[in-house]
N, CA, C and O atoms as CSV, one atom per row, in Angstrom:
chain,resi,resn,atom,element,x,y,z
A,1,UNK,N,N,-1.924,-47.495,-9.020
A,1,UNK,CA,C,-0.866,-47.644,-8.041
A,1,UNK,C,C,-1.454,-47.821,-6.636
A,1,UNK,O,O,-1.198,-48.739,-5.857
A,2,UNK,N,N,-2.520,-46.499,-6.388
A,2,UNK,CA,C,-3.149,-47.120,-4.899
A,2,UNK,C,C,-4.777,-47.862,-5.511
A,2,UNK,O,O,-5.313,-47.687,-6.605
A,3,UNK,N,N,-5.160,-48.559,-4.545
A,3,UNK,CA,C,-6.587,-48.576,-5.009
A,3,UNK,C,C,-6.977,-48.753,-2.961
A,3,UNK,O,O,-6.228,-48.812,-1.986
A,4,UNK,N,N,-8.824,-48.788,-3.154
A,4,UNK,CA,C,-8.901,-49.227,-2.186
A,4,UNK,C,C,-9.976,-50.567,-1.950
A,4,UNK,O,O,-10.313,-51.089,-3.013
A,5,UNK,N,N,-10.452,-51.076,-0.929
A,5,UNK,CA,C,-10.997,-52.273,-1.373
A,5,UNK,C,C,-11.426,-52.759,0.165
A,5,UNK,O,O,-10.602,-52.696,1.078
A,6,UNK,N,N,-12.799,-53.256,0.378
A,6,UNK,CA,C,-13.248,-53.411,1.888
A,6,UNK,C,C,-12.775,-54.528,2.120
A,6,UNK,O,O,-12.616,-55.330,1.200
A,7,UNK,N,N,-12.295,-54.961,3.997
A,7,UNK,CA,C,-12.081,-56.157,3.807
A,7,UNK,C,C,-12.676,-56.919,4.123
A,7,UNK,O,O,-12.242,-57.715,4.955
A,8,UNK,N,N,-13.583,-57.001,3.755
A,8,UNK,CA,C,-14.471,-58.348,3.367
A,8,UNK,C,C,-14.634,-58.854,2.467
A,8,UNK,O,O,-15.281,-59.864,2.190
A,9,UNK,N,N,-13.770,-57.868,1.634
A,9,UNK,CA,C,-13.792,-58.203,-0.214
A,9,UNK,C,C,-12.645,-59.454,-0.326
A,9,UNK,O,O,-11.883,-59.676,0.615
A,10,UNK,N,N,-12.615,-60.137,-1.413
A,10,UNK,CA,C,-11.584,-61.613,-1.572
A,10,UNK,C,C,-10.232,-60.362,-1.917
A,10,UNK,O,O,-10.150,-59.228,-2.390
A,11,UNK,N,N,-9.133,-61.631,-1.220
A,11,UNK,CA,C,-7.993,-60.812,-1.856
A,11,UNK,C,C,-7.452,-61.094,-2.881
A,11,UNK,O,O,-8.065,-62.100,-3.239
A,12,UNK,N,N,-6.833,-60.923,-3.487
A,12,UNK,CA,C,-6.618,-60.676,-5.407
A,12,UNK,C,C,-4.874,-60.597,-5.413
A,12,UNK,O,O,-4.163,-60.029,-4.584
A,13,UNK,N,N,-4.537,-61.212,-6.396
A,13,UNK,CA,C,-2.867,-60.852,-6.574
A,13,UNK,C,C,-3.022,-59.303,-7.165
A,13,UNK,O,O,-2.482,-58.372,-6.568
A,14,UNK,N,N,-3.382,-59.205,-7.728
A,14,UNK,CA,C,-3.725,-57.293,-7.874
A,14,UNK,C,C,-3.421,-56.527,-6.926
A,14,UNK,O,O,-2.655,-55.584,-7.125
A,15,UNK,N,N,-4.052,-56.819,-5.488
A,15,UNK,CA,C,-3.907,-56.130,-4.702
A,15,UNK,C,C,-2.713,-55.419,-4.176
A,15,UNK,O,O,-2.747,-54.409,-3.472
A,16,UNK,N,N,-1.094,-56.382,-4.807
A,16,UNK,CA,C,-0.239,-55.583,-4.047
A,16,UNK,C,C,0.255,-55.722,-2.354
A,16,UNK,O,O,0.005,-56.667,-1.605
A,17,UNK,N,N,0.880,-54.707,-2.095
A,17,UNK,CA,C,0.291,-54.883,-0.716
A,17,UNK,C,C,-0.776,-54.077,0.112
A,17,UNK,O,O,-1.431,-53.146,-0.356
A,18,UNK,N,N,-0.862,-54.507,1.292
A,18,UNK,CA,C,-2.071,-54.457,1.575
A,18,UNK,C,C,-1.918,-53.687,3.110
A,18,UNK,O,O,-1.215,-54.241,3.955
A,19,UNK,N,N,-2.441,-52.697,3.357
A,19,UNK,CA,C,-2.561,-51.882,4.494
A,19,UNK,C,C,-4.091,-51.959,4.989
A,19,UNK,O,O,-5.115,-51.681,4.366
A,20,UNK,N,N,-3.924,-52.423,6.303
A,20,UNK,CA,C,-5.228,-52.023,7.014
A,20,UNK,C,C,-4.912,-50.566,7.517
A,20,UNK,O,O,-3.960,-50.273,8.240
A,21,UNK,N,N,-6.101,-49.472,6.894
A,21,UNK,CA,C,-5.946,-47.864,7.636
A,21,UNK,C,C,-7.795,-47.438,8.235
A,21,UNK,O,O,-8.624,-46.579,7.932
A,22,UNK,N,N,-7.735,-48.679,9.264
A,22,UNK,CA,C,-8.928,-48.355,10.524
A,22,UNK,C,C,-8.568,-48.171,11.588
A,22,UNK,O,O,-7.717,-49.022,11.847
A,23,UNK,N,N,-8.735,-47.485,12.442
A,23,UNK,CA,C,-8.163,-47.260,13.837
A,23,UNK,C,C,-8.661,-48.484,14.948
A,23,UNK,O,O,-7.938,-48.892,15.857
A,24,UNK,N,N,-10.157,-49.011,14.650
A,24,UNK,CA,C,-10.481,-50.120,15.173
A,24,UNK,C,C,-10.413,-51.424,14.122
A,24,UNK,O,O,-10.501,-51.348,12.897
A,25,UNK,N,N,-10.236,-52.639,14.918
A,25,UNK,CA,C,-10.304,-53.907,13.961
A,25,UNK,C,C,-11.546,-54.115,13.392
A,25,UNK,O,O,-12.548,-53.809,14.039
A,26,UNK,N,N,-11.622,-54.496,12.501
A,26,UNK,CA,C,-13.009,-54.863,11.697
A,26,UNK,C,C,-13.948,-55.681,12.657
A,26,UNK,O,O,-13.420,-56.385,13.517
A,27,UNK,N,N,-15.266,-55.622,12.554
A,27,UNK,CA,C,-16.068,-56.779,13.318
A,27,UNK,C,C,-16.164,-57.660,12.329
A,27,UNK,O,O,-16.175,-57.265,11.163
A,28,UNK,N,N,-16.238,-58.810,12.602
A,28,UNK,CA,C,-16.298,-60.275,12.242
A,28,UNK,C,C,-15.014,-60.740,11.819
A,28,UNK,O,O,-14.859,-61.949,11.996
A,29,UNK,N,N,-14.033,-60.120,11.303
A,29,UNK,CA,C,-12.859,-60.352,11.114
A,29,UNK,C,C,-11.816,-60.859,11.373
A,29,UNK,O,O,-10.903,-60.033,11.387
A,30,UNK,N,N,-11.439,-62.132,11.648
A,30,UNK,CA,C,-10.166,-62.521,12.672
A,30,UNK,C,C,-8.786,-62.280,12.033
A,30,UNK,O,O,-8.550,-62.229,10.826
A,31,UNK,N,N,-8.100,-62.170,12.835
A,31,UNK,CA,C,-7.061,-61.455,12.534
A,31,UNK,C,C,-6.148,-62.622,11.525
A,31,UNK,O,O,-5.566,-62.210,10.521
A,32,UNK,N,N,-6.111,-63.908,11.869
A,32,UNK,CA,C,-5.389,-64.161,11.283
A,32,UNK,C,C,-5.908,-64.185,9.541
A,32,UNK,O,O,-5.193,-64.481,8.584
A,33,UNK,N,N,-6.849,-63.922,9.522
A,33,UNK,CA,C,-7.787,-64.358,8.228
A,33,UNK,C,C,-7.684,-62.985,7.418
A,33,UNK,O,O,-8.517,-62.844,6.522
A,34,UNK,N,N,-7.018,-62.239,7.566
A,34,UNK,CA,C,-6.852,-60.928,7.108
A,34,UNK,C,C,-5.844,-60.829,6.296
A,34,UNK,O,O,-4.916,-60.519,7.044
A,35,UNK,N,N,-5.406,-60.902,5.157
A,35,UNK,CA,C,-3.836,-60.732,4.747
A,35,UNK,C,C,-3.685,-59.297,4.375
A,35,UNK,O,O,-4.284,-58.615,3.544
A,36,UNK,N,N,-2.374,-58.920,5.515
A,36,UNK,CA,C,-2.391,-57.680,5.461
A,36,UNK,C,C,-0.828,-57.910,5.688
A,36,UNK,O,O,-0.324,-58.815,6.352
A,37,UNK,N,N,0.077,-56.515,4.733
A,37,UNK,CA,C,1.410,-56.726,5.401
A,37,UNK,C,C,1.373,-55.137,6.976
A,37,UNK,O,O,2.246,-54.886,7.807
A,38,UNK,N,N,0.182,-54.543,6.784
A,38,UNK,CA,C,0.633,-54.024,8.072
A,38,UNK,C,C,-0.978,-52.957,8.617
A,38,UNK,O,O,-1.765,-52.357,7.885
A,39,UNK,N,N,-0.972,-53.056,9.809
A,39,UNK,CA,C,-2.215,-52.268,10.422
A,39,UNK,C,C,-1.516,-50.606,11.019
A,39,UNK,O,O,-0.901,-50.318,12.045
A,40,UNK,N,N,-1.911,-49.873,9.971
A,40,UNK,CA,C,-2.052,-48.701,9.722
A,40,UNK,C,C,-2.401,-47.757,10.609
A,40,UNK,O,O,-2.236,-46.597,10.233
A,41,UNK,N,N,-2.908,-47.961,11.856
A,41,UNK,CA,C,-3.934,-47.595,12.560
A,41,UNK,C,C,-3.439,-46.015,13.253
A,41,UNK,O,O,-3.926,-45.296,14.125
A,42,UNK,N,N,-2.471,-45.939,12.548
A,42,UNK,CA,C,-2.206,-43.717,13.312
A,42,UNK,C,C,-2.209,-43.380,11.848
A,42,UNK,O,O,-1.692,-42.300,11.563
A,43,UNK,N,N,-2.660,-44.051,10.937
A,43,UNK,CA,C,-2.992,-42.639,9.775
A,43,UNK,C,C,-4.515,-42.383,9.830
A,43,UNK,O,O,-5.088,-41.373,9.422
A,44,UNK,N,N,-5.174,-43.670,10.511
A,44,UNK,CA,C,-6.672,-43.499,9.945
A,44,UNK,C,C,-7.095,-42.252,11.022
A,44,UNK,O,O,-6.328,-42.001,11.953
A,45,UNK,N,N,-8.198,-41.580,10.868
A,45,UNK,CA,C,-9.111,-40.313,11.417
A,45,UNK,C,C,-8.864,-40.426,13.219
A,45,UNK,O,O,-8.939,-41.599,13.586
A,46,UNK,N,N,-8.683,-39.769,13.976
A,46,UNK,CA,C,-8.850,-39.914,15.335
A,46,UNK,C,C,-10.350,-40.159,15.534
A,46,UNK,O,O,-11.334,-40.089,14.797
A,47,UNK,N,N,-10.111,-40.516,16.990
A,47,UNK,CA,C,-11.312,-41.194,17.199
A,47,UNK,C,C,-12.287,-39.797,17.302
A,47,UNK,O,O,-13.209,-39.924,16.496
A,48,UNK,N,N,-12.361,-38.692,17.934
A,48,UNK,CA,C,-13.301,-37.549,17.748
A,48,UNK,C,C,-13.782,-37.297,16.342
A,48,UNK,O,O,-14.953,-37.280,15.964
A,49,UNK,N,N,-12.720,-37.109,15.647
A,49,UNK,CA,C,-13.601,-36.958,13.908
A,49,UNK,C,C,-14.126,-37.625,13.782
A,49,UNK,O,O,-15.324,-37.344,13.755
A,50,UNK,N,N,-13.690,-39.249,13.571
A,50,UNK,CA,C,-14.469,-40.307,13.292
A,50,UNK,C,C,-15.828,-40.258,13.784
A,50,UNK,O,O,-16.763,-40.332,12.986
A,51,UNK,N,N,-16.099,-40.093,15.529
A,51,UNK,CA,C,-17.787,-39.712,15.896
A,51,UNK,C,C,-18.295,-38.984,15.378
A,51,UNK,O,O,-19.458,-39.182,15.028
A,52,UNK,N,N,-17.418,-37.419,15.007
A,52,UNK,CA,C,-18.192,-36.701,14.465
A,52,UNK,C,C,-19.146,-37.127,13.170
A,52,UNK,O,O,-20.371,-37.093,13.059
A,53,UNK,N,N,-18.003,-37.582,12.137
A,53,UNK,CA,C,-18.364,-37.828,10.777
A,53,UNK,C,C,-19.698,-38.682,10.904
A,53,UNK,O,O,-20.833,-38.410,10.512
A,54,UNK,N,N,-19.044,-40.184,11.804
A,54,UNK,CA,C,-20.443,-41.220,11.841
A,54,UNK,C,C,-20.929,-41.128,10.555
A,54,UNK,O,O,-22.148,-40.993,10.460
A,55,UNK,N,N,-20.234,-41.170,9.472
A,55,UNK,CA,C,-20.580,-42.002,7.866
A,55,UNK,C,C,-21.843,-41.095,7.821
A,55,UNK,O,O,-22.960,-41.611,7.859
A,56,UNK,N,N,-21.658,-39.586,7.729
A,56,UNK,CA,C,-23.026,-38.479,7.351
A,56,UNK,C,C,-22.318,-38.317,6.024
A,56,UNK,O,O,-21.127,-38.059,5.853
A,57,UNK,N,N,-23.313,-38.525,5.061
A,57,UNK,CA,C,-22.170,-37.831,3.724
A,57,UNK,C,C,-22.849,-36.594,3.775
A,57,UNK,O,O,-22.849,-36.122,2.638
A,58,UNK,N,N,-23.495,-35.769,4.667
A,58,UNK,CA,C,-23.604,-34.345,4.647
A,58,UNK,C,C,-22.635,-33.870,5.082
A,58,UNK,O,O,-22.440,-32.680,4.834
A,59,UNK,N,N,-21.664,-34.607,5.892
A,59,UNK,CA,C,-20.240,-34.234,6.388
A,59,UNK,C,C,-19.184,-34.394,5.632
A,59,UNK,O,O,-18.113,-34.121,6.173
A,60,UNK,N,N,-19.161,-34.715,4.660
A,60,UNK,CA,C,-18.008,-35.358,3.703
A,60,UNK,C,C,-17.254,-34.397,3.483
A,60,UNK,O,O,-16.125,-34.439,3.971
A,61,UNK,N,N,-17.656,-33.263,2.693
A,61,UNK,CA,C,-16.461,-32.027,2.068
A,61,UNK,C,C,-16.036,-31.658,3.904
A,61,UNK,O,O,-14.994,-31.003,3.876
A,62,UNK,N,N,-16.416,-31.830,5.117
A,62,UNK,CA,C,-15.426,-31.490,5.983
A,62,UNK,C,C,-15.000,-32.032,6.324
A,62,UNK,O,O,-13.839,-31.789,6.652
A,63,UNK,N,N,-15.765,-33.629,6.610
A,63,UNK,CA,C,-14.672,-34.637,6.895
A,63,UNK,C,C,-13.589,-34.758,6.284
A,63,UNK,O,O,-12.648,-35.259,6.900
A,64,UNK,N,N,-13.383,-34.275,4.704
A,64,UNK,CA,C,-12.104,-35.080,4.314
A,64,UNK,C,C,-10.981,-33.681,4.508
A,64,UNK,O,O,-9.763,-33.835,4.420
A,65,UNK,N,N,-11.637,-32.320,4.785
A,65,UNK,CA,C,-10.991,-31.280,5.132
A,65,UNK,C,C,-10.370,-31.911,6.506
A,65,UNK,O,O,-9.208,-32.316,6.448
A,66,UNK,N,N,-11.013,-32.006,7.613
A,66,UNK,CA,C,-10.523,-32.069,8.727
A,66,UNK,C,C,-9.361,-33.395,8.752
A,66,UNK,O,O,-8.233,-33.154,9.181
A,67,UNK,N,N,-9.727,-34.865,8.246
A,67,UNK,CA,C,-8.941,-35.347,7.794
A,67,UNK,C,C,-7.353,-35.300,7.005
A,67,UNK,O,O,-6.314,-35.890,7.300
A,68,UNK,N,N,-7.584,-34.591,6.186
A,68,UNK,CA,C,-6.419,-34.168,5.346
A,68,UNK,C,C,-5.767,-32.980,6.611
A,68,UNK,O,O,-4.568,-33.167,6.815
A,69,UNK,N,N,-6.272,-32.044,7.292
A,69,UNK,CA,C,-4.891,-31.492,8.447
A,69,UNK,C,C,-4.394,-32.238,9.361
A,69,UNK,O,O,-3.341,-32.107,9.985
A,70,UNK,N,N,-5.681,-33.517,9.455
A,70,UNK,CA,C,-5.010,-34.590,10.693
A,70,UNK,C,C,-3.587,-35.277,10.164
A,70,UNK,O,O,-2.696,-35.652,10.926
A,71,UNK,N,N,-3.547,-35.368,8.692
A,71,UNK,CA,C,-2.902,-36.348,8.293
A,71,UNK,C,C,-1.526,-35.466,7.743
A,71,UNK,O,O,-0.411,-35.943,7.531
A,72,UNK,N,N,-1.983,-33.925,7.565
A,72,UNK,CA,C,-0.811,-33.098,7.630
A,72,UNK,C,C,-0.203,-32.955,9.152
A,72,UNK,O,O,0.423,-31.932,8.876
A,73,UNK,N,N,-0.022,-33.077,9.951
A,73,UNK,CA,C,0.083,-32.946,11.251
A,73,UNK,C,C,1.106,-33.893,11.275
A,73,UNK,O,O,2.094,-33.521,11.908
A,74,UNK,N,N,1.172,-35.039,10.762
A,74,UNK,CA,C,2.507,-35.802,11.038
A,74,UNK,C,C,2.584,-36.804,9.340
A,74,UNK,O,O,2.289,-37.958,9.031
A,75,UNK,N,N,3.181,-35.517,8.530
A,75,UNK,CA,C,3.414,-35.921,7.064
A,75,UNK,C,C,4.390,-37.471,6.983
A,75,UNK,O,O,4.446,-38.192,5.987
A,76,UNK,N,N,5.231,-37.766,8.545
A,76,UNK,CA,C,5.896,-38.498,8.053
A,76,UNK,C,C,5.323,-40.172,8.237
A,76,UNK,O,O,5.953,-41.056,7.656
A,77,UNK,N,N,4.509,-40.410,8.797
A,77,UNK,CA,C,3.264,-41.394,9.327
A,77,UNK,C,C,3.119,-41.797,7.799
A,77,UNK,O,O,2.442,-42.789,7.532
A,78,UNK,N,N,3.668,-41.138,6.880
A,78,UNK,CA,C,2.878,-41.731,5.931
A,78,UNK,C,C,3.999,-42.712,4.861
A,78,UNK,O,O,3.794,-43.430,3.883
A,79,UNK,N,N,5.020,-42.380,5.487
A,79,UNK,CA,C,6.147,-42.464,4.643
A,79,UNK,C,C,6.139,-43.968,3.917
A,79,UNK,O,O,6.484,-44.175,2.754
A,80,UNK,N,N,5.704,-44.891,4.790
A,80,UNK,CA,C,5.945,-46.687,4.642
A,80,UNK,C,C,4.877,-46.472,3.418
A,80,UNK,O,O,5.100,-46.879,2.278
A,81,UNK,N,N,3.858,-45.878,3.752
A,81,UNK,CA,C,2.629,-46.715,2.635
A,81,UNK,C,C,3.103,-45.642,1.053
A,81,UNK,O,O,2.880,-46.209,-0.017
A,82,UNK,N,N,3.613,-44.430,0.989
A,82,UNK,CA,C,4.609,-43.932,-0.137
A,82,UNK,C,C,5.768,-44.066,-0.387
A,82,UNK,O,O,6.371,-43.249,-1.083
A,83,UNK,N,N,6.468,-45.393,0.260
A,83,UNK,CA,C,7.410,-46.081,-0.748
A,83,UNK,C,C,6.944,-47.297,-0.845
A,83,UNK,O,O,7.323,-47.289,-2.017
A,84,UNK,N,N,6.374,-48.579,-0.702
A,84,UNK,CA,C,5.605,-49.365,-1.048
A,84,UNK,C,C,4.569,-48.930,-2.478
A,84,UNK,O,O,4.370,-49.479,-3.561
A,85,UNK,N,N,4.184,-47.965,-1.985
A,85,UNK,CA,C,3.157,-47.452,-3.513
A,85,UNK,C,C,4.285,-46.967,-4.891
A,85,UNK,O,O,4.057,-47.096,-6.094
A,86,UNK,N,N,5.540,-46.379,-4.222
A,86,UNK,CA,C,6.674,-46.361,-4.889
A,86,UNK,C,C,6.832,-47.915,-5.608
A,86,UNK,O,O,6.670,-48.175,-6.800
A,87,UNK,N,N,7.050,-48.475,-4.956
A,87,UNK,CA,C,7.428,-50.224,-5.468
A,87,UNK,C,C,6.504,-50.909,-6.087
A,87,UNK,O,O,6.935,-52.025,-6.376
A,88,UNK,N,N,5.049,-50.679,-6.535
A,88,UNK,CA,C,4.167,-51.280,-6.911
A,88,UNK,C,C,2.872,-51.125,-6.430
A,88,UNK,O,O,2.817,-50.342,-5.481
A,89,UNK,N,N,1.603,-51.707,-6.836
A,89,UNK,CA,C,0.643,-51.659,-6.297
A,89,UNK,C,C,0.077,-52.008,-4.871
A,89,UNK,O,O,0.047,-53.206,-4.589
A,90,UNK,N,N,-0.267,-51.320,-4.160
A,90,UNK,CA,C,-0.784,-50.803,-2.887
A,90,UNK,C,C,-2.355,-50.815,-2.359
A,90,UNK,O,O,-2.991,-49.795,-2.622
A,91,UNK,N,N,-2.992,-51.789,-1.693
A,91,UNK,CA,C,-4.372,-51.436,-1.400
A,91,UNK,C,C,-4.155,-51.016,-0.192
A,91,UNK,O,O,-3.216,-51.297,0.552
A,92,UNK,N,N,-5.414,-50.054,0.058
A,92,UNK,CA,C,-5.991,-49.985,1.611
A,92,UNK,C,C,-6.907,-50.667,1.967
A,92,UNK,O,O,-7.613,-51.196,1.108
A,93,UNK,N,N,-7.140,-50.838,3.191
A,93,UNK,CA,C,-8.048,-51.799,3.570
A,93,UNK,C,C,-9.117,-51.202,4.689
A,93,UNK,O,O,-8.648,-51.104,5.824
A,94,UNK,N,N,-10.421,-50.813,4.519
A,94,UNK,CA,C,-11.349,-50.167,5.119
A,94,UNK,C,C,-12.594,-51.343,5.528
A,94,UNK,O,O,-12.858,-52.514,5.256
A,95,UNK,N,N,-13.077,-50.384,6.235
A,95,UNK,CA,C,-14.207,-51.651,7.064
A,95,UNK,C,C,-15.561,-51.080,7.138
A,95,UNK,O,O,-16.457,-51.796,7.585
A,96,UNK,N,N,-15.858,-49.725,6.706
A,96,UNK,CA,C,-17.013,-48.943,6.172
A,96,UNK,C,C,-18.145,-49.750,5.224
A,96,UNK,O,O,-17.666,-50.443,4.326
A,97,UNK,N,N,-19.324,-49.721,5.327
A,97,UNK,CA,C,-20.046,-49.827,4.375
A,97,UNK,C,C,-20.446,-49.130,2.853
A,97,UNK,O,O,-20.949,-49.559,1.815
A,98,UNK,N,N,-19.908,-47.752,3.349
A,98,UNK,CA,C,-20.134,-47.038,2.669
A,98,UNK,C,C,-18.769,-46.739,1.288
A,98,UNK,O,O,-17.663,-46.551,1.795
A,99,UNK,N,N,-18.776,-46.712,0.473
A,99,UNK,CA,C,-17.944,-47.198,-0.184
A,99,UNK,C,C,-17.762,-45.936,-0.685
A,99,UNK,O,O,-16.635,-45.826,-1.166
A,100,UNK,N,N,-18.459,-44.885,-0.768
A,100,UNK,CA,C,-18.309,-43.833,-1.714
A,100,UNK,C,C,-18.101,-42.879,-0.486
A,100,UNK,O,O,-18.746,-41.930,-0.932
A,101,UNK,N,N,-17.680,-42.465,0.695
A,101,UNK,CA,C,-17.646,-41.526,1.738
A,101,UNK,C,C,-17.152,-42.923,2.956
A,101,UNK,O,O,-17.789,-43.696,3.672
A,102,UNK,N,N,-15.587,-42.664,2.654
A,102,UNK,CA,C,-14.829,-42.989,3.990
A,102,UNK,C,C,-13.585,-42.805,3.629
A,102,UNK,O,O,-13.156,-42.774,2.476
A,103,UNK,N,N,-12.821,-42.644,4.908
A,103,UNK,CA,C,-11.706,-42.606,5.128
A,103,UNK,C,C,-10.168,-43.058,4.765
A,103,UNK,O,O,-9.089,-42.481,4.903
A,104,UNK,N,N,-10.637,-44.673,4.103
A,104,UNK,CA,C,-9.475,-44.924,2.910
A,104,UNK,C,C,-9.408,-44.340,1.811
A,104,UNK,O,O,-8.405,-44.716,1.205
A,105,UNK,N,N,-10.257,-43.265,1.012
A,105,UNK,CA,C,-11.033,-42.501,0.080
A,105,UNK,C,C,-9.893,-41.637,0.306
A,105,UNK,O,O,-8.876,-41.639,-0.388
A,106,UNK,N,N,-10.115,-40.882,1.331
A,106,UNK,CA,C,-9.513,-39.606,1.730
A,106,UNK,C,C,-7.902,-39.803,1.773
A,106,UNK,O,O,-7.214,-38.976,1.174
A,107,UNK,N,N,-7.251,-40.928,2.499
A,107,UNK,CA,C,-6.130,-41.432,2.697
A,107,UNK,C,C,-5.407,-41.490,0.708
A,107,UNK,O,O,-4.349,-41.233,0.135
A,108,UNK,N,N,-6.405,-41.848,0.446
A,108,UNK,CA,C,-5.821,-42.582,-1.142
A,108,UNK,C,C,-5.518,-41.294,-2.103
A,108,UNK,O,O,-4.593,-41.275,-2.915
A,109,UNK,N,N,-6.577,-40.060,-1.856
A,109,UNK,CA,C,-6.303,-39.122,-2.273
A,109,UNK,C,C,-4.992,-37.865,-1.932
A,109,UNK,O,O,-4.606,-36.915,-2.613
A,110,UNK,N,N,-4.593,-38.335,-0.679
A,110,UNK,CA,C,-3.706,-37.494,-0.302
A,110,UNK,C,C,-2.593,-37.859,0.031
A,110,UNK,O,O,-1.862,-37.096,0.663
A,111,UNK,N,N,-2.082,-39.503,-0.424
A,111,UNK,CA,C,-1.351,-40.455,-0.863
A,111,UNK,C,C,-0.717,-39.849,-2.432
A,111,UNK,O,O,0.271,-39.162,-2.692
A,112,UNK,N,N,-1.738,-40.432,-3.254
A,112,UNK,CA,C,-1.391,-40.060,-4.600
A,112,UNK,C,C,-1.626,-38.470,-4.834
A,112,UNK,O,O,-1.566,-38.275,-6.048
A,113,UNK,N,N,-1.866,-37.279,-4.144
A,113,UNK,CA,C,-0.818,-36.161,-4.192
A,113,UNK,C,C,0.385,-35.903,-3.454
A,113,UNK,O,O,1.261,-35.191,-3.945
A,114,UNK,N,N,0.478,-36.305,-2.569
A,114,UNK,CA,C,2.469,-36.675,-2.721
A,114,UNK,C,C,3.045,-36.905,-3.272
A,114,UNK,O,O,3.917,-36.148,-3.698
A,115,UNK,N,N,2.875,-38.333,-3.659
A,115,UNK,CA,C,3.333,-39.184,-4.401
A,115,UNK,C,C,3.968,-38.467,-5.875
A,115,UNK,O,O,5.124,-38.667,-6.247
A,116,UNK,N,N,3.148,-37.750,-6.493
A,116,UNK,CA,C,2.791,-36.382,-7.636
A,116,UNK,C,C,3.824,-35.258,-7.251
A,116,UNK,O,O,4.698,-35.066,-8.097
A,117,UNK,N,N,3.861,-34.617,-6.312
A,117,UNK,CA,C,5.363,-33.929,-5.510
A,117,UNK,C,C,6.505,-34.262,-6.276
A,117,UNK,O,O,7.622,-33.895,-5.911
């Protein structure tokens, strides 16, 4: 129902729709070249965590702690991308290298426990 997927990756009828959840725009990326039905950008990490984290996966079990109260803090921010995931398949769209420790990771996990609610 959710998945996630970098965007630099090709887009796929699989995909669903498609949320960008980065607070900044991707580099190299032009906007129109992006198919996205919407830029996400107050669910992804504030900008202080985000420095903090700076993609340490020695930070991970707190990043996604500190993350997950950011994202409890305004449960309803989330509402568009859990009825869309309601209606069908749903990607996020991240701009990390790191594929195994980021922030659409964290988003996707605390997506599909709502969703489970």
């Amino acid at each position: 129902m959710i998945q996630v997927k970098r965007v630099y990756d090709r887009r796929t009828e699989e995909d669903g729709a498609r949320f960008l959840v980065e607070r900044l725009w991707p580099r190299g990326v032009k906007r129109e070249a992006l198919h996205m039905d919407a830029w996400c950008k107050d669910l992804a990490p504030s900008d202080a965590l985000r420095r903090w984290f700076n993609h340490d996966p020695a930070k991970w079990k707190e990043f996604q702690r500190r993350y997950q109260a950011e994202l409890n803090v305004n449960p309803a921010a989330c509402q568009a991308l859990l009825d869309a995931a309601k209606q069908g398949q749903i990607t996020l769209l991240y701009s990390a290298h790191d594929t195994e420790h980021n922030s659409a990771l964290v988003l996707k996990s605390y997506l599909e426990e709502r969703l489970q609610r």
